[in-house]
Backbone of each chain as nested JSON, in Angstrom:
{
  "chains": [
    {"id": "A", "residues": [
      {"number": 1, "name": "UNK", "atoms": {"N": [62.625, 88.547, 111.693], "CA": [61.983, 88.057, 110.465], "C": [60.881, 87.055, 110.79]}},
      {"number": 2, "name": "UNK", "atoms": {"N": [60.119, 86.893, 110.136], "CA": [58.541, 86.228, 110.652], "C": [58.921, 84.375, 109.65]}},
      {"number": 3, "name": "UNK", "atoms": {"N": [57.944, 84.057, 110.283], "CA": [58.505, 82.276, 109.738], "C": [57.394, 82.024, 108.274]}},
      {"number": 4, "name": "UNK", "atoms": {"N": [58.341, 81.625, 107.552], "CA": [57.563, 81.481, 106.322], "C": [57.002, 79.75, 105.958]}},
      {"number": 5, "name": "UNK", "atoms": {"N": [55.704, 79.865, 105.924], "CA": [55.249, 78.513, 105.665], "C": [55.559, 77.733, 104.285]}},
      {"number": 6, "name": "UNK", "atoms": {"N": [56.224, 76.616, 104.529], "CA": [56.968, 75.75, 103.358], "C": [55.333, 74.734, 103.33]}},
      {"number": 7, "name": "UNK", "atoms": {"N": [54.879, 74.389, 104.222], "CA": [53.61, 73.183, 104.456], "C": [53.242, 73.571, 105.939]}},
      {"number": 8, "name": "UNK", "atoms": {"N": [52.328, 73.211, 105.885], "CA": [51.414, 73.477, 107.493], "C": [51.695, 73.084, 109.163]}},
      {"number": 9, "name": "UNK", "atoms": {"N": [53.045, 71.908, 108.849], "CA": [53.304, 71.972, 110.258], "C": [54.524, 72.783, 110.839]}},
      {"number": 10, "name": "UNK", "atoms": {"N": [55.165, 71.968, 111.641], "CA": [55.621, 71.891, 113.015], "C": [57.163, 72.381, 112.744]}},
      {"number": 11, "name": "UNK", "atoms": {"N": [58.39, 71.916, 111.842], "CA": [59.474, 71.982, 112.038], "C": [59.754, 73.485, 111.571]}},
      {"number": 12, "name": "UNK", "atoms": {"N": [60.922, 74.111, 112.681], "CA": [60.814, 75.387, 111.934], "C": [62.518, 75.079, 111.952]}},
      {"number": 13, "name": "UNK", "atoms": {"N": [63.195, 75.886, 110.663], "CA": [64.564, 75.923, 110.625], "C": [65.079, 77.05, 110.076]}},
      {"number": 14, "name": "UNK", "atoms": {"N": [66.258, 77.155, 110.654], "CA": [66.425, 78.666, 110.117], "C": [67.396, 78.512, 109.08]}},
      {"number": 15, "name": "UNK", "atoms": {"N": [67.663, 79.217, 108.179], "CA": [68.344, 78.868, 106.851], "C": [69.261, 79.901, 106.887]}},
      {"number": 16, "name": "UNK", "atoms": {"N": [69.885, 80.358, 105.521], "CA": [70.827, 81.134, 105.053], "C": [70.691, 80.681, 104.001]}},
      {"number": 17, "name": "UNK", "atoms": {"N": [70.404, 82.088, 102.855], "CA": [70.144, 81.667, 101.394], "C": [70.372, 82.978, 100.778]}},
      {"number": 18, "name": "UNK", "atoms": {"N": [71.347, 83.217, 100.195], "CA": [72.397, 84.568, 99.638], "C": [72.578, 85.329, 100.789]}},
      {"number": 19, "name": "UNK", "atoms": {"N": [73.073, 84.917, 101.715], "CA": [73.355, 86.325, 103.099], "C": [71.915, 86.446, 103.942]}},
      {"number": 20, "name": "UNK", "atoms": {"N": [71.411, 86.278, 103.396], "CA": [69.756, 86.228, 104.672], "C": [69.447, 85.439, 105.06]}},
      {"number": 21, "name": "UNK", "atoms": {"N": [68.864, 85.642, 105.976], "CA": [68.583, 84.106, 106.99], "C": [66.866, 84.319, 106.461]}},
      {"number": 22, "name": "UNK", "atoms": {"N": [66.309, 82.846, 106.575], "CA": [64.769, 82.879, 106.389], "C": [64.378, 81.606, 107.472]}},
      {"number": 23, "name": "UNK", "atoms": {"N": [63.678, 82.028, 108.481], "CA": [63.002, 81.098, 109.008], "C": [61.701, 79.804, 108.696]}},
      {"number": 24, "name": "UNK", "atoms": {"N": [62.03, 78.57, 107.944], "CA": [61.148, 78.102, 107.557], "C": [60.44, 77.36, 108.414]}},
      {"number": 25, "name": "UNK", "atoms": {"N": [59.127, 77.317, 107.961], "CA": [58.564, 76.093, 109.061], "C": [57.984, 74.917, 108.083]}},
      {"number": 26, "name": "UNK", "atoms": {"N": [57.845, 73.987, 108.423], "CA": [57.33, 73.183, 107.605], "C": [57.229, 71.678, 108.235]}},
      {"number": 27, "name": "UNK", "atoms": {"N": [56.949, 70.565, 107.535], "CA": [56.446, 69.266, 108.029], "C": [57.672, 68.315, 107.585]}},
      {"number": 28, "name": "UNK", "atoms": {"N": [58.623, 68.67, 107.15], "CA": [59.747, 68.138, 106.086], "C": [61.146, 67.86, 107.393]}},
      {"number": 29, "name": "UNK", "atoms": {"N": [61.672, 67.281, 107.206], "CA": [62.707, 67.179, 108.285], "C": [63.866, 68.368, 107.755]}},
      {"number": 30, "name": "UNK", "atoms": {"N": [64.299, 68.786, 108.855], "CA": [66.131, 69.639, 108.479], "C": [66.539, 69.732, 107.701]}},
      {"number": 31, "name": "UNK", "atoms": {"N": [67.047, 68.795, 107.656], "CA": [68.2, 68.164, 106.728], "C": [67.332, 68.239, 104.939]}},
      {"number": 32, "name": "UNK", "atoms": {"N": [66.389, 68.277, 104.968], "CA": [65.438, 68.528, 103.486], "C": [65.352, 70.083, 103.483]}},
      {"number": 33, "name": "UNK", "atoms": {"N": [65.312, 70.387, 104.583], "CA": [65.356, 72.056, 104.298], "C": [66.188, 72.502, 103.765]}},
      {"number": 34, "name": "UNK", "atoms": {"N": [67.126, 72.331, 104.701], "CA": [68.295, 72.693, 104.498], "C": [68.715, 72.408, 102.754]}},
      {"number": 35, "name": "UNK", "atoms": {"N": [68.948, 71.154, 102.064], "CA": [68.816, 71.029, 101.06], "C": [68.423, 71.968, 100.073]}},
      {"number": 36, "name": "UNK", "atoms": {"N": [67.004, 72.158, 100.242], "CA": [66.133, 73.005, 99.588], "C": [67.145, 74.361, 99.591]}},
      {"number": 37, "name": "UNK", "atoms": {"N": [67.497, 74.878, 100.854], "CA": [67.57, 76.062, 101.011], "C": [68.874, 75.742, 100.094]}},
      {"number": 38, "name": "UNK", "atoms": {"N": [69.883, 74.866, 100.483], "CA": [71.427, 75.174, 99.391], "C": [71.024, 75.269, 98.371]}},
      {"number": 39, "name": "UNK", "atoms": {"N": [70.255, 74.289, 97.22], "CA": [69.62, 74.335, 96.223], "C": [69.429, 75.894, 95.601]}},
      {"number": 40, "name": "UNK", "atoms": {"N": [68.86, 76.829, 96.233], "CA": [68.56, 78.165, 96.333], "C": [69.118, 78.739, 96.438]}},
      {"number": 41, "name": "UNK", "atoms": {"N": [70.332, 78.549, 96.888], "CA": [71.677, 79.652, 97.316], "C": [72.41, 79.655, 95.788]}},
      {"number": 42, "name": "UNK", "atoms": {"N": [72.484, 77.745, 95.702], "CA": [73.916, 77.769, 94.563], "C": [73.119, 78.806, 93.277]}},
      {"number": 43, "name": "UNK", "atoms": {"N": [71.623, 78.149, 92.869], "CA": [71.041, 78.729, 91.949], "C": [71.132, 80.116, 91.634]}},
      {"number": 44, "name": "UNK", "atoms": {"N": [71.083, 80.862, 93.112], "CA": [71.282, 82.734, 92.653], "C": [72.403, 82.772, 92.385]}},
      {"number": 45, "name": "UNK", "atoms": {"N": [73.418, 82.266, 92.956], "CA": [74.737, 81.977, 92.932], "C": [75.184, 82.332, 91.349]}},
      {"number": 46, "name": "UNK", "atoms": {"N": [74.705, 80.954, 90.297], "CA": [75.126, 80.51, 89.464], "C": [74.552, 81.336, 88.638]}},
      {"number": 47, "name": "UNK", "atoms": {"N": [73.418, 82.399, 88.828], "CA": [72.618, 83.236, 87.973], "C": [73.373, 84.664, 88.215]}},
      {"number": 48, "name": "UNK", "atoms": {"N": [73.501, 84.999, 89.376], "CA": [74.32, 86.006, 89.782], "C": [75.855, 86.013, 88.881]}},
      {"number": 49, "name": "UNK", "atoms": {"N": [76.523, 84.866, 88.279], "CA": [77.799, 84.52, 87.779], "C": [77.692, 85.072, 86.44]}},
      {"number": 50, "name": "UNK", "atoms": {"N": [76.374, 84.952, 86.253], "CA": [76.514, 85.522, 84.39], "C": [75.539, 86.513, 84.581]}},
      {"number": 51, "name": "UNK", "atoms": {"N": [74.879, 87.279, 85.321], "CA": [74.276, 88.722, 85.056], "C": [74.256, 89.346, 86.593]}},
      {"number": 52, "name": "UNK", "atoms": {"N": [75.759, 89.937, 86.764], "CA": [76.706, 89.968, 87.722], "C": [75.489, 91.42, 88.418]}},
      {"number": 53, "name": "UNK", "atoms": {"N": [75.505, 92.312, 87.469], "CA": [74.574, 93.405, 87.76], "C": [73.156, 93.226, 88.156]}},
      {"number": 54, "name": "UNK", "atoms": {"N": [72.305, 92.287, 88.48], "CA": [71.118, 92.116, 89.12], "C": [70.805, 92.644, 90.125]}},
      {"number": 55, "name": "UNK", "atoms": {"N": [70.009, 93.076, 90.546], "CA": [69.796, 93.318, 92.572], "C": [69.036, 92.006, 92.526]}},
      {"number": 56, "name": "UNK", "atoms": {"N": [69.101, 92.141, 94.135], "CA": [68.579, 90.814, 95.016], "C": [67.432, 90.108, 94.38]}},
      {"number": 57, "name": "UNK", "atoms": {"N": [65.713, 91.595, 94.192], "CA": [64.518, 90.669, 94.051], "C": [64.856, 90.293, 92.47]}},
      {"number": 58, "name": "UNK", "atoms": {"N": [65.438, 90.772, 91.294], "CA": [65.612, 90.091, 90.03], "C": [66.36, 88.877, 89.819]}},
      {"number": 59, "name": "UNK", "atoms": {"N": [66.954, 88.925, 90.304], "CA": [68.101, 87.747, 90.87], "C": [67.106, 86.531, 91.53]}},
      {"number": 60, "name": "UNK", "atoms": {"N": [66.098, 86.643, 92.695], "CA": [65.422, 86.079, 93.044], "C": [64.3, 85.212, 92.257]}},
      {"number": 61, "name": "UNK", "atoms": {"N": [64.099, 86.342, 91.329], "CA": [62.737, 86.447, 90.659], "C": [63.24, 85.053, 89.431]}},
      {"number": 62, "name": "UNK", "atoms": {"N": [64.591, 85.55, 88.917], "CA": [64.941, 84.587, 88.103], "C": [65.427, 83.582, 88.699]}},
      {"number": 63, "name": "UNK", "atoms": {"N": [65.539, 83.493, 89.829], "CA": [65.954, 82.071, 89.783], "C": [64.466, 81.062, 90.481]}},
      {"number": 64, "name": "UNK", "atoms": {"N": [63.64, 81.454, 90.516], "CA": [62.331, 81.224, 90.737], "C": [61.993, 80.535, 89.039]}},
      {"number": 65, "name": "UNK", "atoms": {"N": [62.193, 81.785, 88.218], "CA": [61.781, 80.954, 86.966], "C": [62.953, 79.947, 86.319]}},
      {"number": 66, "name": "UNK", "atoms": {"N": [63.678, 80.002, 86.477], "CA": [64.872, 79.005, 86.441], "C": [64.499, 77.44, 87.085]}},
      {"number": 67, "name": "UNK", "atoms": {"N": [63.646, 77.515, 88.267], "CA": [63.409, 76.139, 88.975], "C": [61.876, 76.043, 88.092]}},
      {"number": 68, "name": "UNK", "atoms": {"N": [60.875, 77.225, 88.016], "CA": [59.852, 76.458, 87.567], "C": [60.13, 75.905, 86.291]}},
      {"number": 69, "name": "UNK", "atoms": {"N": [60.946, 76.21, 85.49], "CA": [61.065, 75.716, 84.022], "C": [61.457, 73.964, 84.743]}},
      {"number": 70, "name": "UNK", "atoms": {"N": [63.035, 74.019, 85.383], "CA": [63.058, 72.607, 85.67], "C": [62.013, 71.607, 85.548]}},
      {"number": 71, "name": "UNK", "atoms": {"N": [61.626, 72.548, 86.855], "CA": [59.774, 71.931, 87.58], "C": [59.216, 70.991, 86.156]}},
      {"number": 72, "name": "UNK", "atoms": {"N": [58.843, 71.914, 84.987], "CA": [58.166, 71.468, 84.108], "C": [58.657, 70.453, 82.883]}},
      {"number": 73, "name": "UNK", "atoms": {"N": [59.911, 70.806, 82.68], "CA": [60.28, 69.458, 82.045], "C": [60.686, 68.315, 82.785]}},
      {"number": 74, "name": "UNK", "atoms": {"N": [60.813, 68.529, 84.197], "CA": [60.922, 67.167, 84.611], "C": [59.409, 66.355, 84.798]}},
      {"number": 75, "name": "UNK", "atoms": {"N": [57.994, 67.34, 84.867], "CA": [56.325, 66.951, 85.192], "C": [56.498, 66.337, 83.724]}},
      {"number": 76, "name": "UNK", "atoms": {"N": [57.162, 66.799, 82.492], "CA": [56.687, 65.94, 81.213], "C": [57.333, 64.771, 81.02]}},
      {"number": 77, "name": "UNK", "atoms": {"N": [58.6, 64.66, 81.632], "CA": [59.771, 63.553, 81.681], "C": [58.678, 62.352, 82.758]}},
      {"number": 78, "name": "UNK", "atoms": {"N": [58.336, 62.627, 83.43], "CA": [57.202, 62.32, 84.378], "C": [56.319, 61.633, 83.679]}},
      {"number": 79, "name": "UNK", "atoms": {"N": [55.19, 62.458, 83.167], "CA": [54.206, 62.472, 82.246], "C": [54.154, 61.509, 81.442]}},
      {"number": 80, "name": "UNK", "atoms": {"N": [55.754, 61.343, 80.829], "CA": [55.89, 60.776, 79.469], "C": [55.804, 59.083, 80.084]}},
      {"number": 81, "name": "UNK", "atoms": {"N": [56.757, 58.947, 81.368], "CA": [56.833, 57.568, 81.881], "C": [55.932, 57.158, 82.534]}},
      {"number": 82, "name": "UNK", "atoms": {"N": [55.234, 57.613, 83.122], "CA": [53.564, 57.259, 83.446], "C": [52.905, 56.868, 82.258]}},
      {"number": 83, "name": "UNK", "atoms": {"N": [52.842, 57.409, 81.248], "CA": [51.722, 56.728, 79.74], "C": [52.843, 55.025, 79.695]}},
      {"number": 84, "name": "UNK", "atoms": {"N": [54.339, 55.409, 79.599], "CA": [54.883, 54.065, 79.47], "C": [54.664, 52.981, 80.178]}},
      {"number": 85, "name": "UNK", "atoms": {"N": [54.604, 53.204, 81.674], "CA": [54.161, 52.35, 82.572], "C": [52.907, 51.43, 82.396]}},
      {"number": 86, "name": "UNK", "atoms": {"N": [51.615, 52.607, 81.75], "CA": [50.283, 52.246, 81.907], "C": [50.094, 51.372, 80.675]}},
      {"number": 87, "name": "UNK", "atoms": {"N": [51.116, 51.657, 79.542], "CA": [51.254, 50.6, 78.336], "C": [51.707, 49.09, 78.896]}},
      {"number": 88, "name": "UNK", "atoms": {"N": [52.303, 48.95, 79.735], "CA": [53.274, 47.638, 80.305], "C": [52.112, 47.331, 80.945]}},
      {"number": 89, "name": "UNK", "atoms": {"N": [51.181, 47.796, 82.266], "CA": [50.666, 46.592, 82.869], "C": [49.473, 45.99, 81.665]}}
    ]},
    {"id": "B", "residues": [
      {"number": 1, "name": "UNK", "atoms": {"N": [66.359, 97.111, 81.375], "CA": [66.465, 95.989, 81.843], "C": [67.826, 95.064, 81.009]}},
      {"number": 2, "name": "UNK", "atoms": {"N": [68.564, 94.103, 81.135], "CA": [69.336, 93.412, 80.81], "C": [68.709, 92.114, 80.19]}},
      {"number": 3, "name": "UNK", "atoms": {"N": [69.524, 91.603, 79.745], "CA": [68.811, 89.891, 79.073], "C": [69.416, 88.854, 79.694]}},
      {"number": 4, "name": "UNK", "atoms": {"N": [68.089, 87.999, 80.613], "CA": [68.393, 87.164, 81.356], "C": [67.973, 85.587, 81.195]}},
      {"number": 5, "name": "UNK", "atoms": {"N": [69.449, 84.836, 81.299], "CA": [69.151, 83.647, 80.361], "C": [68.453, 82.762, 80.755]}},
      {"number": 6, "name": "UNK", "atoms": {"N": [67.91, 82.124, 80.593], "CA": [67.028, 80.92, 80.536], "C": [68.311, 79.364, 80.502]}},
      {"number": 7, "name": "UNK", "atoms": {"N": [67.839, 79.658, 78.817], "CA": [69.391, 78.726, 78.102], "C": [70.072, 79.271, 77.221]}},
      {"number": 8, "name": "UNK", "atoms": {"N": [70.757, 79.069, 76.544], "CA": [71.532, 79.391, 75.436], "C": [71.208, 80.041, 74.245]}},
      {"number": 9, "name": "UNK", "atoms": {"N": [69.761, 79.825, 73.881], "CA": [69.777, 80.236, 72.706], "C": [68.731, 81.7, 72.28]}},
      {"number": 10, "name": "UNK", "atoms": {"N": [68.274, 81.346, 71.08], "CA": [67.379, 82.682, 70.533], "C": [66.272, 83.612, 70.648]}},
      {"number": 11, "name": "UNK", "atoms": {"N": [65.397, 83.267, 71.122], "CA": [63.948, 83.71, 71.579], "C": [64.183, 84.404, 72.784]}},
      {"number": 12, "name": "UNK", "atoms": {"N": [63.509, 85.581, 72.275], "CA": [63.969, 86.652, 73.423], "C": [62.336, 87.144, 73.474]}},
      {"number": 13, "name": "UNK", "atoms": {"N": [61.53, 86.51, 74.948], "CA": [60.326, 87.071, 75.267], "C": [60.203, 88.414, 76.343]}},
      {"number": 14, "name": "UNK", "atoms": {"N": [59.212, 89.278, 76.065], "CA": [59.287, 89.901, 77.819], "C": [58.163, 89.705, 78.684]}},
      {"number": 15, "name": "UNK", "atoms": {"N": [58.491, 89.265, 79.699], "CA": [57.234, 88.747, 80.774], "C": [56.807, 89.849, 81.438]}},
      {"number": 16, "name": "UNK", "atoms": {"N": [55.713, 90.04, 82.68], "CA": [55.413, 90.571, 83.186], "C": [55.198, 90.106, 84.308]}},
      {"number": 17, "name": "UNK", "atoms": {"N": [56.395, 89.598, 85.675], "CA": [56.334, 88.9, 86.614], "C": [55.846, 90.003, 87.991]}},
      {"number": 18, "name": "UNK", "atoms": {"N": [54.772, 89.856, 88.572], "CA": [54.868, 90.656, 89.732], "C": [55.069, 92.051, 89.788]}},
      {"number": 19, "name": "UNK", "atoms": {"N": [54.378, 92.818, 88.443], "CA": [54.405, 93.876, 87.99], "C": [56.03, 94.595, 87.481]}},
      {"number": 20, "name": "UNK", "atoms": {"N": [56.724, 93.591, 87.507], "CA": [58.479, 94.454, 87.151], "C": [58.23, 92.694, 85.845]}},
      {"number": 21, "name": "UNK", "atoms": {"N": [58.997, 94.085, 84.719], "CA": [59.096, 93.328, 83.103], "C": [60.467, 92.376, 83.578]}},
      {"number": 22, "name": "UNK", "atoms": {"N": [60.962, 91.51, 82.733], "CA": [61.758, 90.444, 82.716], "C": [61.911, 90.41, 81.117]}},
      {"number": 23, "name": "UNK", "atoms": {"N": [63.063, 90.535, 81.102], "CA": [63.43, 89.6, 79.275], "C": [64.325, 88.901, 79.623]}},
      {"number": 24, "name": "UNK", "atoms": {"N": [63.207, 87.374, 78.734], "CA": [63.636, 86.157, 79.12], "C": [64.252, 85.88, 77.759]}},
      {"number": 25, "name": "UNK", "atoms": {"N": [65.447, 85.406, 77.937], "CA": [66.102, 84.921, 76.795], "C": [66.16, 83.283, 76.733]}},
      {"number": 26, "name": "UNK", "atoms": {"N": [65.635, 82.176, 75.081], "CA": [65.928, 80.882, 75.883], "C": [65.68, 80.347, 74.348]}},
      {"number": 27, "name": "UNK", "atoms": {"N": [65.885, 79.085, 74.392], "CA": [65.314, 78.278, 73.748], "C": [64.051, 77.593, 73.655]}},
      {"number": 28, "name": "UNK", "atoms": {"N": [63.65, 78.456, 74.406], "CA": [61.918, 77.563, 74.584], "C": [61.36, 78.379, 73.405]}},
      {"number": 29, "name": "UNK", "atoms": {"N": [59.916, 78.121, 73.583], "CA": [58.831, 78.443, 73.037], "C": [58.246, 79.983, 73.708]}},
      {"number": 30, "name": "UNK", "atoms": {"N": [57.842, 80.686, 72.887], "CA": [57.27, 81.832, 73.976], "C": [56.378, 81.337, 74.404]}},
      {"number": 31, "name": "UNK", "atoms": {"N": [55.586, 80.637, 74.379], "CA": [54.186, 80.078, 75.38], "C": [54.793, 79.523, 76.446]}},
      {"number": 32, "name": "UNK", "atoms": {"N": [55.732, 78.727, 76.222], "CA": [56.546, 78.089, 77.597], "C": [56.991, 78.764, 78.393]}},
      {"number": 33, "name": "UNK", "atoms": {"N": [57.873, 80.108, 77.922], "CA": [58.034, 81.195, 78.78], "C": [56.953, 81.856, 79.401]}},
      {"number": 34, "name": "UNK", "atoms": {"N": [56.049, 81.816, 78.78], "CA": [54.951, 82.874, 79.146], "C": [54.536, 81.66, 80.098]}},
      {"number": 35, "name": "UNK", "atoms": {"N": [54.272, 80.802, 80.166], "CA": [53.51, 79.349, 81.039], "C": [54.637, 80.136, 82.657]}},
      {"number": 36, "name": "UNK", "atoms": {"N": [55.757, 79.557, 82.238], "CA": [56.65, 79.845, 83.462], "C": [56.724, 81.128, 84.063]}},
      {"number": 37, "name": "UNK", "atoms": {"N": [56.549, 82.053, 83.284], "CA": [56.768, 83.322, 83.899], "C": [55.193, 83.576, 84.589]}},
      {"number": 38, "name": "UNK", "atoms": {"N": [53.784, 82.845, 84.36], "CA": [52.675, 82.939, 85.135], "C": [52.368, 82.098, 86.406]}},
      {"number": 39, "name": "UNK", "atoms": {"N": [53.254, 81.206, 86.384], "CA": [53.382, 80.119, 87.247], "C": [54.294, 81.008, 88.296]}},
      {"number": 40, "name": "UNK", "atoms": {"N": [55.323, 81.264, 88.448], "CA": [56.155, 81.954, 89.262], "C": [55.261, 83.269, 89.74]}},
      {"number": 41, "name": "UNK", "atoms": {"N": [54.471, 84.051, 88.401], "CA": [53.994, 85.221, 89.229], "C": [52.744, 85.16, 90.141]}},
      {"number": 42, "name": "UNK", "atoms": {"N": [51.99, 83.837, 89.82], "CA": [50.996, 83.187, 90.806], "C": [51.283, 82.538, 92.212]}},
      {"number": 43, "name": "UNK", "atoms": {"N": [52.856, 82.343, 92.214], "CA": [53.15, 81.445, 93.558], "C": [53.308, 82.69, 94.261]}},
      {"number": 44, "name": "UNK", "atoms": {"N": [54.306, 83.416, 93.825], "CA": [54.724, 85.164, 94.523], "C": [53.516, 85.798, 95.619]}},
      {"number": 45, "name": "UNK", "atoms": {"N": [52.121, 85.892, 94.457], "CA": [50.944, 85.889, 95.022], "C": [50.232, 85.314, 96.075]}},
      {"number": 46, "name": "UNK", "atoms": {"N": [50.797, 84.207, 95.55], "CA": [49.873, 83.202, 96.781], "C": [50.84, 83.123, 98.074]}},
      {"number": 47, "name": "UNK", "atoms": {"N": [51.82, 82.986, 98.198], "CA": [52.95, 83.48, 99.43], "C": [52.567, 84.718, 100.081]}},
      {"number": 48, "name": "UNK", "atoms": {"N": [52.226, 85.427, 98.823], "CA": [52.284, 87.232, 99.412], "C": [51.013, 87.257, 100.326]}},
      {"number": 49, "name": "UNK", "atoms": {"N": [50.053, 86.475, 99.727], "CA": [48.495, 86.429, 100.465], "C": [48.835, 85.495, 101.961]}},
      {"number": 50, "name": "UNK", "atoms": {"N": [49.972, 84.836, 102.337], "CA": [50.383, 84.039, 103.848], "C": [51.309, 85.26, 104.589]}},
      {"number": 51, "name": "UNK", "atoms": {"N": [52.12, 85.608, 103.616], "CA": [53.075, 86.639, 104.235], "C": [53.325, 88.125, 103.618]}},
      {"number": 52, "name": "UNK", "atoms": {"N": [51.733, 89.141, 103.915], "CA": [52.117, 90.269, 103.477], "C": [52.911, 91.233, 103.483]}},
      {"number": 53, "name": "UNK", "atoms": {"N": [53.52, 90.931, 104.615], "CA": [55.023, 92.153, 105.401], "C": [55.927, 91.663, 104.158]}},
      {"number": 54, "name": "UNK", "atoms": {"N": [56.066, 90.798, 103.313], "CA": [57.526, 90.442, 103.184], "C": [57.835, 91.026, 101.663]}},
      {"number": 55, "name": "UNK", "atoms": {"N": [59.373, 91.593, 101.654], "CA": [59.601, 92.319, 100.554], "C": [59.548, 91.459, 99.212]}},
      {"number": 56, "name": "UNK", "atoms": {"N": [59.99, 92.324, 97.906], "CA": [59.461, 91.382, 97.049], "C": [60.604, 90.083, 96.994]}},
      {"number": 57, "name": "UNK", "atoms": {"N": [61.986, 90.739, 97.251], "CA": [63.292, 89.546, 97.147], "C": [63.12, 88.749, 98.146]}},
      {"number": 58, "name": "UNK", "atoms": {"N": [62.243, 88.728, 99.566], "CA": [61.935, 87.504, 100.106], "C": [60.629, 87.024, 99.788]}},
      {"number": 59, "name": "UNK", "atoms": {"N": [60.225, 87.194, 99.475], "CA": [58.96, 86.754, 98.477], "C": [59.585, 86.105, 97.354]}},
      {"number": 60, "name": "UNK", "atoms": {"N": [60.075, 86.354, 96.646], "CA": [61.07, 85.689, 95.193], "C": [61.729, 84.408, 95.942]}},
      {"number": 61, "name": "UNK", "atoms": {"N": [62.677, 85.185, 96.779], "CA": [63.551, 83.48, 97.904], "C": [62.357, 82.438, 97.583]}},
      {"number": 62, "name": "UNK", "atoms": {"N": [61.504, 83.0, 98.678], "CA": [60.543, 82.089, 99.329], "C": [59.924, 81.019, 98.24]}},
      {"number": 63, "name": "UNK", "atoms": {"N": [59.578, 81.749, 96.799], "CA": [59.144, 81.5, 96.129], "C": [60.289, 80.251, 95.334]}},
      {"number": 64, "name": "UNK", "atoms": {"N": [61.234, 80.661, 94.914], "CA": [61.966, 79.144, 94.78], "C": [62.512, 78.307, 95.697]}},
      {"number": 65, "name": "UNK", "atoms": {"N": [61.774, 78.555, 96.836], "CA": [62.648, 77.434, 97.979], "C": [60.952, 76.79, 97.619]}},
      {"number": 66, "name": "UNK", "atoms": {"N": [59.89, 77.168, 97.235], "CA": [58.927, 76.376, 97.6], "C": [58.702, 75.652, 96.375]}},
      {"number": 67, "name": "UNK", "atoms": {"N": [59.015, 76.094, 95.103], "CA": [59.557, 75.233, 93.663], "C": [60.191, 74.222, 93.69]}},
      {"number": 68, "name": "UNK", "atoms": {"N": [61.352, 74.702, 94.289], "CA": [62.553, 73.743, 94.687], "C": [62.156, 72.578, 95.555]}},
      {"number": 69, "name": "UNK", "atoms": {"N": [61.39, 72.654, 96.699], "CA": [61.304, 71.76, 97.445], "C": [59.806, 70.902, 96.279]}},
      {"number": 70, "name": "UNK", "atoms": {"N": [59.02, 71.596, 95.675], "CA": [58.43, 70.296, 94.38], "C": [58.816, 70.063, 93.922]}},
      {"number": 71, "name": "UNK", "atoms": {"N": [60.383, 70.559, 92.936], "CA": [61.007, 69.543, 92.846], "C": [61.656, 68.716, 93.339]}},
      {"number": 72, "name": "UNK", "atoms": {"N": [62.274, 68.683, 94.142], "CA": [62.509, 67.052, 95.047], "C": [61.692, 66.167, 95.494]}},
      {"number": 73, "name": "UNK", "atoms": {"N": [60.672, 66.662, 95.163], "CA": [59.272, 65.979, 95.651], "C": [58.838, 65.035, 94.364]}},
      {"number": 74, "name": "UNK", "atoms": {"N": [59.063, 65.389, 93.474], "CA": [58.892, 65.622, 91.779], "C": [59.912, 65.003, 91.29]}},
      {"number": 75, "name": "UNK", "atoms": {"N": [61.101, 65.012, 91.872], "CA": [62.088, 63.849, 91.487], "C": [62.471, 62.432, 92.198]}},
      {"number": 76, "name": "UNK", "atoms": {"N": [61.769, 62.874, 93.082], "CA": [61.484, 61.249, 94.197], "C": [60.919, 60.641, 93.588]}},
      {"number": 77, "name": "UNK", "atoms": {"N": [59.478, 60.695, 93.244], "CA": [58.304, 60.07, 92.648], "C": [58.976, 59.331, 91.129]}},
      {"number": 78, "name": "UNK", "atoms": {"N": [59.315, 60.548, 90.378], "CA": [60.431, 60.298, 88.963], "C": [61.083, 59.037, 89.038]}},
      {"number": 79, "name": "UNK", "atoms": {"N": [61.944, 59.164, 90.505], "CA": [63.039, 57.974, 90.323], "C": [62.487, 56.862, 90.673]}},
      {"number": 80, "name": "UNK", "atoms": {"N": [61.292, 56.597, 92.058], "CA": [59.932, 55.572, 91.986], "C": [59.979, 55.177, 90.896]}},
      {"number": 81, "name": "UNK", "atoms": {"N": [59.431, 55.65, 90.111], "CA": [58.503, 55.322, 88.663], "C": [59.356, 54.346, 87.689]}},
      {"number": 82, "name": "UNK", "atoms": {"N": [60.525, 55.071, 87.627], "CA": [61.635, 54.821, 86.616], "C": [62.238, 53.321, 86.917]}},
      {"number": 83, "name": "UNK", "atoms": {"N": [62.406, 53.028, 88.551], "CA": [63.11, 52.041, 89.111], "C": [61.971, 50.584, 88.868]}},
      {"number": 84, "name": "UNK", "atoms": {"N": [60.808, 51.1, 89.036], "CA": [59.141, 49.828, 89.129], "C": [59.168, 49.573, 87.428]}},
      {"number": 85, "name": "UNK", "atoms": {"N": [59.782, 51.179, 86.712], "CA": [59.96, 50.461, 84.766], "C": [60.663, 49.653, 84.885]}},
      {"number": 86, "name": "UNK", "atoms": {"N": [61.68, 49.445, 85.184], "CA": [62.621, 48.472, 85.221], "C": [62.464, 47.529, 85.61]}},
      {"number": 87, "name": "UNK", "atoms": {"N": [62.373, 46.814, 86.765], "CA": [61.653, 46.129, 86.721], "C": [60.987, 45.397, 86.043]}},
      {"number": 88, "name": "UNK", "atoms": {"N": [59.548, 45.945, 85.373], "CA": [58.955, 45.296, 84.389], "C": [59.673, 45.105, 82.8]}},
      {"number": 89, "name": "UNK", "atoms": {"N": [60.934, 45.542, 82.884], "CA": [61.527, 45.16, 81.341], "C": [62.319, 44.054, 81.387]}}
    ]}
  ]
}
């Protein structure tokens, strides 16, 4: 399997994320990979639990949109405390 | 295709992620779905343009390990922010 770029450098680690291994490389230490990568496992995991019948790339696919939704209400949760901040100084 | 949840509730959109349909079931907004489901099918892309060999379910992986790792990136900064509010109250 070929190494998939997480960021442009140096650390490469090899993972396990639903039964496949993915070689990452990236600038991030191990132990953050690794993270990342459980993060990714439990998620198909927990998506796989209630739409038991998926194959792999739908399963994938949703749990991709499953993190970007996160992604975005936590950028407005974000968003929102940055305007609060800039009210205080 | 099956109906795949988001969250809990009513709004049932269908996306068009990476040329295979998706019905997204959720409580959002369909624009929000539609936001997320273009965001995910643009990262897919932009991975696919670093790593063309790779199928679409490691392409999908890849694609929320690299979500995933903005968000932790995205919740670091969050908890920064939140801890310097405090502070000032």
């Amino acid at each position: 399997m070929g190494a998939y770029t997480l960021s442009e450098q140096k650390t490469r680690t090899t993972v396990d994320i639903y039964g496949q291994q993915y070689s990452i490389v990236g600038t991030e230490s191990i132990s953050h990979i690794r993270l990342v990568a459980s993060i990714v496992d439990e998620k198909m995991r927990e998506i796989n639990g209630k739409n038991s019948n998926l194959d792999i790339s739908k399963l994938a696919v949703l749990t991709a949109v499953n993190v970007v939704h996160d992604y975005i209400k936590l950028k407005e949760a974000y968003d929102i405390l940055e305007r609060e901040m800039k009210k205080k100084d």
